[in-house]
MIDREN-919304 format. One record per residue (C-alpha): residue in one letter; x, y, z. Coordinates in steps of 0.1 Angstrom, whole numbers, padded with zeros to 4 digits, always signed. Layout:
N
AXYZ
...
END
This chain:
639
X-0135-0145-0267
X-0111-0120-0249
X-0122-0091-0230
X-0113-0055-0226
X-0094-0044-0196
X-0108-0018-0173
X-0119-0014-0136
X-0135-0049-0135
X-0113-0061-0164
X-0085-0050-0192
X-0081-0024-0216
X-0062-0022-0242
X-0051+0010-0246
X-0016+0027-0266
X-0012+0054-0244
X-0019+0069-0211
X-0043+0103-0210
X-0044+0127-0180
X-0063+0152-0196
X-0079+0166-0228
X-0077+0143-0262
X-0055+0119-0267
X-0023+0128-0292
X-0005+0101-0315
X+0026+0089-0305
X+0058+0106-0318
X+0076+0086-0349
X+0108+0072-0342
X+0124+0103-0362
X+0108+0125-0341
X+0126+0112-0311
X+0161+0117-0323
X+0156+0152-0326
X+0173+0172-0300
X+0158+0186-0271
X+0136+0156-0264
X+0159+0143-0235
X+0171+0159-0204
X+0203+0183-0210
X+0225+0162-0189
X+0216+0132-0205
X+0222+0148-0239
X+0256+0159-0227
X+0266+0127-0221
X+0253+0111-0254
X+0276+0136-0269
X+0308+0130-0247
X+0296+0090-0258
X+0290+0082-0224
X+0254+0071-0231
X+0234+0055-0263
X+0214+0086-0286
X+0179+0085-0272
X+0160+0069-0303
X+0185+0038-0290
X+0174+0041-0251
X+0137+0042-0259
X+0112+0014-0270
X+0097+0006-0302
X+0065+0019-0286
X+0072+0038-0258
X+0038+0050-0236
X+0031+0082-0238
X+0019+0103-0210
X-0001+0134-0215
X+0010+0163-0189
X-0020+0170-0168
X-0021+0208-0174
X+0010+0213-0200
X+0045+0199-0210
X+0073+0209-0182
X+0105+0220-0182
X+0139+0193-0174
X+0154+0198-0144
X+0152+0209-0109
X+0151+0188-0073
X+0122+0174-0054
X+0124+0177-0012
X+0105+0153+0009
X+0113+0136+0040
X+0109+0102+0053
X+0099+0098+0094
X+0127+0070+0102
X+0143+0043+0089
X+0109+0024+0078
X+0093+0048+0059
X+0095+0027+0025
X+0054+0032+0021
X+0062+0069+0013
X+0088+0059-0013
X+0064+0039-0027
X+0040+0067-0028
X+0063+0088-0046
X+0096+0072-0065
X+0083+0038-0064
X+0045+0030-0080
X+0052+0014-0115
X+0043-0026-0124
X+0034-0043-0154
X+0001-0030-0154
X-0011+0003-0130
X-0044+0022-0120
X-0051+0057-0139
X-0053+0087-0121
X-0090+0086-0116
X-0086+0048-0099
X-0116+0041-0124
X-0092+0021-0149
X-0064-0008-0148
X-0043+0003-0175
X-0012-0011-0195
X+0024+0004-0182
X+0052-0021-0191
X+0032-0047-0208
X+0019-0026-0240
X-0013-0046-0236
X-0032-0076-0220
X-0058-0100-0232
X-0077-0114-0207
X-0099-0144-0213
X-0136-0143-0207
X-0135-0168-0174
X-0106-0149-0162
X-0084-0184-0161
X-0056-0166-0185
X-0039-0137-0188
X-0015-0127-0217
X+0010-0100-0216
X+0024-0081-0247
X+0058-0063-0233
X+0074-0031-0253
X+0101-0042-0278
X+0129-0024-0271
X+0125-0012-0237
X+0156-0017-0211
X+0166-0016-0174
X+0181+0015-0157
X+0217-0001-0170
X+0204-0009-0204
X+0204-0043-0205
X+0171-0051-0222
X+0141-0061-0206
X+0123-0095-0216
X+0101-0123-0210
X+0133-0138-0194
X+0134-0114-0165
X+0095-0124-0158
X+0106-0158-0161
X+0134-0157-0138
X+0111-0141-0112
X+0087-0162-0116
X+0104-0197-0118
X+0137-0187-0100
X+0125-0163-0068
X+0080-0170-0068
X+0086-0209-0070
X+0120-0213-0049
X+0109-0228-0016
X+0144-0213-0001
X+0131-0178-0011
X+0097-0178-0014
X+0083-0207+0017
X+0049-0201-0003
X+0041-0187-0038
X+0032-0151-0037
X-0006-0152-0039
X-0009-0131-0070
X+0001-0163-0091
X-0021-0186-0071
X-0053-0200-0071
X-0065-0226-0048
X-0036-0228-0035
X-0014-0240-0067
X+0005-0212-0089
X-0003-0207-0117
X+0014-0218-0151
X+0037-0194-0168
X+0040-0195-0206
X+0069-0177-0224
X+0056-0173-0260
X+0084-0153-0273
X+0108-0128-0261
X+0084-0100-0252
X+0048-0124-0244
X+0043-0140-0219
X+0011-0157-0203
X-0005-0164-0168
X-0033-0195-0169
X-0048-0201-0136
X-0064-0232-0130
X-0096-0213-0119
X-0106-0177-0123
X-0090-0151-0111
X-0113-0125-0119
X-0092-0096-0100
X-0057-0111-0110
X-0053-0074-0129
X-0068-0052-0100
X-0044-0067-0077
X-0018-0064-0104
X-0020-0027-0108
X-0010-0026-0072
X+0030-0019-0080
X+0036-0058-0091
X+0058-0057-0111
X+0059-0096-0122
X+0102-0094-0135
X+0133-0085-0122
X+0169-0082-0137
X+0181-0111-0145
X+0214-0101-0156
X+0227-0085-0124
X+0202-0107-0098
X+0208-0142-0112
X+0248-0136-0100
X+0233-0139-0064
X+0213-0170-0065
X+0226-0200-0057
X+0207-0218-0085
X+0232-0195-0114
X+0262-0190-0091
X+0277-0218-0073
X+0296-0194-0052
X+0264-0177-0041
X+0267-0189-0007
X+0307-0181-0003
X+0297-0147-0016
X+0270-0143+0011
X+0294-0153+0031
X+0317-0128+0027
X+0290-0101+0031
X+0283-0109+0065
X+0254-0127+0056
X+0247-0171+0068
X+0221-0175+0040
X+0224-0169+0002
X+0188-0161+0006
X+0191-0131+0026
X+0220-0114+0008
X+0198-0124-0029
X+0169-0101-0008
X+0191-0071-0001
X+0206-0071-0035
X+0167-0076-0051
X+0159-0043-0029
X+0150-0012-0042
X+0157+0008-0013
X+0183-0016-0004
X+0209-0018-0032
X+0218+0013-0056
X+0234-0011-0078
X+0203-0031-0089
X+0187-0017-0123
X+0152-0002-0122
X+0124+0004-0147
X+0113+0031-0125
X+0120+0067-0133
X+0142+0075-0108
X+0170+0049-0090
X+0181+0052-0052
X+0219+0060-0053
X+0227+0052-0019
X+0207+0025+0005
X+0185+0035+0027
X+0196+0005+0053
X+0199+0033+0084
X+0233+0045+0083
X+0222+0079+0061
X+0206+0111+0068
X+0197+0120+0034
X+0184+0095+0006
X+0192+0113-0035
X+0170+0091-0065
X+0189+0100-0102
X+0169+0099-0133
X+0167+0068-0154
X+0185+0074-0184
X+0165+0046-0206
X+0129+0054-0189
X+0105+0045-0212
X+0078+0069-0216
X+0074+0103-0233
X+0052+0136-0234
X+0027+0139-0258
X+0057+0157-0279
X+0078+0126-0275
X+0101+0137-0250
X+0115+0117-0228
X+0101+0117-0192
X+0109+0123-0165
X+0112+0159-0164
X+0126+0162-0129
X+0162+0153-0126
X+0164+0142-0091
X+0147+0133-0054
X+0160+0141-0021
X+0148+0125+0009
X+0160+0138+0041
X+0156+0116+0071
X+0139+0128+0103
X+0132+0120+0135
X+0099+0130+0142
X+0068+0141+0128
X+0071+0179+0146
X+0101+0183+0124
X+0082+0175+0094
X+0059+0202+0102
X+0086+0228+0110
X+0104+0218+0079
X+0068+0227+0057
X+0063+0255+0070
X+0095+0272+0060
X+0085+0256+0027
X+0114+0233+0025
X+0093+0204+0014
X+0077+0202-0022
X+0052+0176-0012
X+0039+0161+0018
X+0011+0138+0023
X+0019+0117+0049
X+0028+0117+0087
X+0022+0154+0094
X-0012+0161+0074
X-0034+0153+0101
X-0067+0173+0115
X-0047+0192+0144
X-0018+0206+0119
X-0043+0215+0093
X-0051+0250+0109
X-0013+0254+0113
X-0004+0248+0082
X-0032+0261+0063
X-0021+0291+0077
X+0010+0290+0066
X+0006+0282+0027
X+0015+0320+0018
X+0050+0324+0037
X+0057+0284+0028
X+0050+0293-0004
X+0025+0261-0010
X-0006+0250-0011
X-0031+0224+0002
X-0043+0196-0025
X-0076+0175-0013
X-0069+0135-0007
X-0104+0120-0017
X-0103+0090+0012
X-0111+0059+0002
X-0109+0042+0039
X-0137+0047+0068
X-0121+0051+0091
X-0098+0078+0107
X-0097+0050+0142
X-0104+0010+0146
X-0094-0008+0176
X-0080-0041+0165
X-0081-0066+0200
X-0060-0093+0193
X-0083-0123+0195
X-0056-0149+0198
X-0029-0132+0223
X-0018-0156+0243
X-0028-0147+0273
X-0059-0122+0262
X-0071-0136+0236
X-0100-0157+0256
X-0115-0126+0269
X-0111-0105+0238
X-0129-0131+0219
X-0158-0128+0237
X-0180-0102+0222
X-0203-0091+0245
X-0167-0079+0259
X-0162-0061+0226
X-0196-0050+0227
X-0192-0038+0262
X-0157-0017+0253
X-0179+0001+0219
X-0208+0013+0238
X-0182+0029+0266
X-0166+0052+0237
X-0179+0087+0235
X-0176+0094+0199
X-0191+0127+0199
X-0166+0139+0222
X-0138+0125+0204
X-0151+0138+0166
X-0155+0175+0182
X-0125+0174+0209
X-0101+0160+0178
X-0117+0164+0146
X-0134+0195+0150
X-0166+0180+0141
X-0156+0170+0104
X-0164+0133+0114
X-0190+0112+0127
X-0196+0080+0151
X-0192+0052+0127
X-0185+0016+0129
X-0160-0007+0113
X-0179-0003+0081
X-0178+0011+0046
X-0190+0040+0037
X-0226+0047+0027
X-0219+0057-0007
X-0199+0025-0011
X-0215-0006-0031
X-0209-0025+0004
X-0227-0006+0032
X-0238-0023+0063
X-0259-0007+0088
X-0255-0031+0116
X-0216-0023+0111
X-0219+0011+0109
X-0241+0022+0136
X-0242-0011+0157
X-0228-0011+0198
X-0216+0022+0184
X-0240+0047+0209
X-0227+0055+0239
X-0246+0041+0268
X-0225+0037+0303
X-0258+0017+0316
X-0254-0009+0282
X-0215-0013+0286
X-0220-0025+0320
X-0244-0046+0312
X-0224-0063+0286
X-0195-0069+0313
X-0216-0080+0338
X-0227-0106+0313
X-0196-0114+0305
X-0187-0124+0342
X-0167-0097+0351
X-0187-0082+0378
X-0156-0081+0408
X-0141-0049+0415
X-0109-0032+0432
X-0114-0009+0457
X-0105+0020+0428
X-0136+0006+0408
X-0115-0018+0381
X-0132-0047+0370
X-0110-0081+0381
X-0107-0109+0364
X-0109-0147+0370
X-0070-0144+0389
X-0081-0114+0409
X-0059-0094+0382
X-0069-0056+0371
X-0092-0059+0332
X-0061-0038+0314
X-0067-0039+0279
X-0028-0030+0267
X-0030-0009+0232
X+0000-0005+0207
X-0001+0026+0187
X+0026+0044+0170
X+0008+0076+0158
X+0003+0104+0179
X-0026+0114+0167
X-0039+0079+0178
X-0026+0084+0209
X-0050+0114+0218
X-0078+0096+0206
X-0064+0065+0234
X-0065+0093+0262
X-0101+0102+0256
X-0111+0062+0254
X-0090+0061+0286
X-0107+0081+0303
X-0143+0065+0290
X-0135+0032+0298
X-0123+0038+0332
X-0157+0049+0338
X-0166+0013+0333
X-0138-0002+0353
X-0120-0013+0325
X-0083+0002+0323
X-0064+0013+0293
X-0029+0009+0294
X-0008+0028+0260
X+0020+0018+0243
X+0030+0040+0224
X+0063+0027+0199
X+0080+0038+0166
X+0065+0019+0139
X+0088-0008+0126
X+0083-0018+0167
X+0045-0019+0165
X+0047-0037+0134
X+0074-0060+0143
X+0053-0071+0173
X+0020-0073+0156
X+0036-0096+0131
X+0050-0119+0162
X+0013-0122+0177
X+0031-0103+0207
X+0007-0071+0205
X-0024-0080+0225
X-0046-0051+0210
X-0035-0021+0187
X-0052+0009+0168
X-0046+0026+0136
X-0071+0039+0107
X-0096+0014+0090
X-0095+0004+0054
X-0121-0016+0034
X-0145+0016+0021
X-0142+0016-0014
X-0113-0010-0016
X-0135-0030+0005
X-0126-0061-0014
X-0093-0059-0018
X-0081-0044+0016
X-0110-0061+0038
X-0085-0064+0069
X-0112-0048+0093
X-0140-0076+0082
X-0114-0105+0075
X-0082-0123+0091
X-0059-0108+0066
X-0030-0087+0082
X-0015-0090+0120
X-0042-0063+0136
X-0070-0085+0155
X-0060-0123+0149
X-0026-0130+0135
X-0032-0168+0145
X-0063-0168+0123
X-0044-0149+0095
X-0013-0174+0098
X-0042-0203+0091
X-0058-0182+0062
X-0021-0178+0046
X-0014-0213+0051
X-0044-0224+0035
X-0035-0206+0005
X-0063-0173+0012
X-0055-0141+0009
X-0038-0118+0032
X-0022-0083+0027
X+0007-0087+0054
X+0023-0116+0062
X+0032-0130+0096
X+0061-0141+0112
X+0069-0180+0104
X+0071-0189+0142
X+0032-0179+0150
X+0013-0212+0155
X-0016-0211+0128
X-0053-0213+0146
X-0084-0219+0126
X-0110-0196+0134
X-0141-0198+0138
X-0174-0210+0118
X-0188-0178+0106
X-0151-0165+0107
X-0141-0191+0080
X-0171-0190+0060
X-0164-0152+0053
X-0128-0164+0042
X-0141-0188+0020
X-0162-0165+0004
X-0137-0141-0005
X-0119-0168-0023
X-0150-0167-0047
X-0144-0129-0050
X-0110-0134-0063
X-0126-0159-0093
X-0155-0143-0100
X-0149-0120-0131
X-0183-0105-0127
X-0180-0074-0110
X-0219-0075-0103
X-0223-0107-0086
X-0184-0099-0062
X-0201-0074-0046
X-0232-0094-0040
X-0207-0116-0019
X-0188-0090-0005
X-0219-0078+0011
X-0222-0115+0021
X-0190-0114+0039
X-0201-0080+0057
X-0236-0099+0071
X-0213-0126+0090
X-0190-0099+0103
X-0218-0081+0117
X-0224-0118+0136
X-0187-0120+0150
X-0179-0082+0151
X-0144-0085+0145
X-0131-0047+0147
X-0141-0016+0173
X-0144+0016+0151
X-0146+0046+0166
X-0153+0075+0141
X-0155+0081+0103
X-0128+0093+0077
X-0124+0133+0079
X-0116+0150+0049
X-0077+0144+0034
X-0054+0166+0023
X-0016+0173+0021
X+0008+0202+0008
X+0026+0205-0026
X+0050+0239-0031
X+0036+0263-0058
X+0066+0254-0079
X+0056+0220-0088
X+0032+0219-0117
X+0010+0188-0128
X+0003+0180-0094
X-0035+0180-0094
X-0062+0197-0066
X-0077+0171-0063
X-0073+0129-0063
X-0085+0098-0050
X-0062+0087-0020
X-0054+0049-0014
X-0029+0028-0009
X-0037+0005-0033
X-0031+0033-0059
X-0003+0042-0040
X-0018+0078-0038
X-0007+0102-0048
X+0018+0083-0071
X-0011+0070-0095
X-0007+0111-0103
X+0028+0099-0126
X+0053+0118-0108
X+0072+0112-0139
X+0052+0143-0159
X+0053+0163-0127
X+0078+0191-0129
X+0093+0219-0108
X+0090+0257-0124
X+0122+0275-0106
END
């Protein structure tokens, strides 16, 4: 027996509503008619420069319904990136498509290039039905033999993938990939992988071009390496990466609605994405999406610039970098002269601040382990202060926890060591051993050496929350020393277990499954050692770590919790994951992995007035890419 694929499973659905009813798909005829295409595509079908449309579409093409009402072609959308590393927000906005994708609502997994999955009942096998007809960005057609080379040639090569990607593993063995016929294809795990579609619909695409990509590797092309070579590059391996980038290489052909048409490698200012001339879905009158022809990007330095550049209403959307709580006034203020508005970003993460210590540093990590320490640093916060000083009072004290509303809340988590009580916090250092002070009141340690706790941040916004704990901690002869870095840095140092503490927001509310980094070892915030062992292993982590960290297996309760999300990720039953999710949050309470400081404060960011079928309201995630799970492809721009 096969089940249907929604939220906790598939759904086999022919097209894709936004709102109101549902409309049959256009006939092939319909499609040839003119005016269903953009008017510079149609110009160049006629100079025969490009195939008639009926002839760039699928058999089947998914049909969107417009959130409010069919646009107009045409027109350019303005964002910005913050630096050279700001692919997240590409992602966010050109970038979120995959074989299957979350719905607007984040309620649903949905179909998107596969025209439907079958799941089996254990969740062992998953089969994929793929749109006859539809084609890459160059329009080459895309088959079973581009998932194929992915999977066999790039997934399973030890020379470019050290370990399988975990989304085809289980236990620590890929799965097996079936080709049934040119457009079905089918996953069987040895064991069930009752998420394997959730994690899916975060942009995996599962296939890449085979026809332009397989003249790079070194298994097709003999002179892969001399070509490398040539390009500056030691390893065929690296120069196969940059040519496989989407940001990387404007060459490489796309099932995305837009394509990047010059690299965003650091040498440009401005980054310009051109519409897909074979993109593969329609409007519920069978026109051919997307509506808007093209996306600029313009490159800046800092976030103050971002602002600036809003407020004169020179950016059509923005939700990310600058829509924090101290700009909101500002540029609330400023929606009638900008000419925009604001649009809510229903959070799905707890937390707007989490201090991540790094319990295997090097040098630190000994201490930092030790949780009356941890203990000791909570209770020395003044949360209050913080929420009203930077906030103004739309948050409240709150633990590395979920949210109450969530199907995972933990009151220990949530409220425990968070109080602030000077008399507590020295109690829990004193018990820790660290009762010698300086003559400026700083507690020593062992060497006779200052208690500095050193924290990487590379958000300003973080960094005014750092002064405040600064100036609590001290209080407690404990000094905070900031570091504050541009992102790719921090990152860069996390990754190479170099970062001995760090602080961003916290995720695992609503997604507490799936992004659980606050509870488990699963990204480089508060033990990349313990993460490198989880990877290793074969477990589940959402950001990798550099190859030269030294694994560490952590402890007891630490790799209990680890083992039992590995039951999450086979456990089709959406009932009885949750049960162990809440299992995993009992044992964190016993090794209190994460510091968090306040809540989540209400989201929002700016979208100009001229953009229509951009919604007031949506959930806001990364794992939904938000707001990208909005299809930017039915968004358009009334000039």
């Amino acid at each position: 027996m096969k089940r249907l694929l929604c939220l906790i499973g598939v759904i086999t659905i022919p097209m894709l509503v936004f709102a109101g009813g549902a409309k049959e798909a256009p006939t092939p005829a319909a499609m040839a008619e003119p005016g269903l295409e953009a008017p510079q595509l149609a110009a160049m079908v006629e100079r025969g420069e490009l195939p008639p449309l009926a002839e760039r579409l699928p058999e089947n093409p998914l049909v969107v319904v417009p959130l409010e009402e069919s646009g107009r072609y045409g027109g350019r959308m303005q964002s910005a990136l913050i630096g050279a590393a700001d692919g997240a927000w590409l992602e966010r906005t050109v970038g979120y498509e995959g074989m299957v994708t979350w719905n607007p609502g984040w309620s649903e997994v949905i179909p998107n290039y596969a025209e439907r999955v079958e799941a089996s009942e254990d969740g062992t096998t998953y089969t994929f039905h793929l749109r006859r007809g539809m084609r890459w960005s160059d329009g080459a057609p895309f088959t079973t033999a581009d998932v194929e080379f992915w999977f066999n040639d790039i997934a399973l090569n030890e020379e470019l993938s050290p370990v399988p990607p975990d989304i085809i593993t289980a236990d620590g063995e890929p799965a097996e990939l079936t080709i049934i016929d040119d457009y079905t294809f089918r996953f069987e795990f040895a064991i069930p992988q009752g998420m394997f579609l959730e994690f899916a619909a975060s942009n995996i695409d599962f296939a890449v071009p085979k026809h332009y990509l397989s003249q790079f590797h070194a298994d097709y092309n003999p002179d892969a390496a001399a070509v490398a070579d040539r390009e500056g590059y030691a390893e065929w391996m690296d120069y196969f990466d940059l040519m496989a980038g989407y940001w990387s290489n404007p060459d490489r052909p796309v099932l995305r609605a837009w394509q990047i048409s010059v690299p965003y490698t650091g040498e440009h200012t401005r980054l310009t994405f051109i519409r897909n001339p074979y993109y593969w879905k329609v409007d519920s009158d069978g026109r051919q999406l997307p509506y808007i022809d093209e996306w600029v990007f313009d490159i800046l330095e800092n976030r103050d610039v971002l602002v600036l550049r809003t407020l004169a209403g020179d950016v059509d959307i923005m939700a990310r970098h600058a829509n924090n709580v101290e700009n909101r006034p500002v540029l609330a203020a400023g929606e009638a002269a900008g000419n925009y508005r604001l649009f809510e970003k229903i959070p799905a993460s707890p937390n707007a601040a989490v201090i991540y210590l790094n319990q295997t540093h090097d040098e630190m990590g000994e201490l930092f382990r030790n949780r009356d320490f941890r203990a000791g640093l909570s209770h020395a916060i003044d949360r209050e202060e913080i929420g009203d000083l930077l906030f103004a009072g739309t948050v409240v004290p709150w633990g590395a926890a979920p949210q109450a509303e969530t199907p995972f809340h933990s009151e220990r988590l949530a409220y425990e060591h968070v109080e602030y009580d000077v008399s507590l916090a020295n109690e829990y250092f004193d018990n820790v051993g660290l009762t010698e002070r300086d003559s400026a009141g700083y507690r020593l340690m062992p060497d006779g050496g200052r208690v500095i706790v050193r924290i990487d941040v590379h958000s300003p916004e973080l960094v005014d929350v750092l002064e405040i704990v600064q100036s609590h901690w001290e209080e407690v002869g404990v000094r905070l020393e900031i570091n504050f870095g541009e992102r790719s840095f921090i990152t860069v140092r996390r990754q190479q277990n170099q970062s001995e503490a760090s602080i961003r927001g916290g995720t695992g509310g609503f997604d507490a499954i799936i992004a659980p980094r606050m509870y488990l070892p699963v990204a480089f915030d508060w033990a990349p050692r313990w993460t490198q062992w989880n990877y290793l292993r074969g477990g589940f982590v959402t950001h990798l770590i550099d190859a030269s960290v030294e694994a560490g297996e952590p402890p007891a309760a630490v790799r209990e919790a680890a083992l039992l999300h590995d039951a999450i990720l086979k456990e089709p039953d959406a009932d009885a994951r949750n049960r162990m999710m809440n299992q995993i949050l009992e044992l964190a309470v016993e090794y209190y992995p994460t510091i968090g400081i306040v809540s989540t404060p209400p989201g929002y960011g700016i979208v100009q007035n001229r953009v229509k079928n951009f919604p007031e309201a949506s959930p806001a995630s990364w794992r939904i890419r938000s707001p990208a799970q909005n299809r930017w492809e039915q968004v358009w721009i009334d000039d």
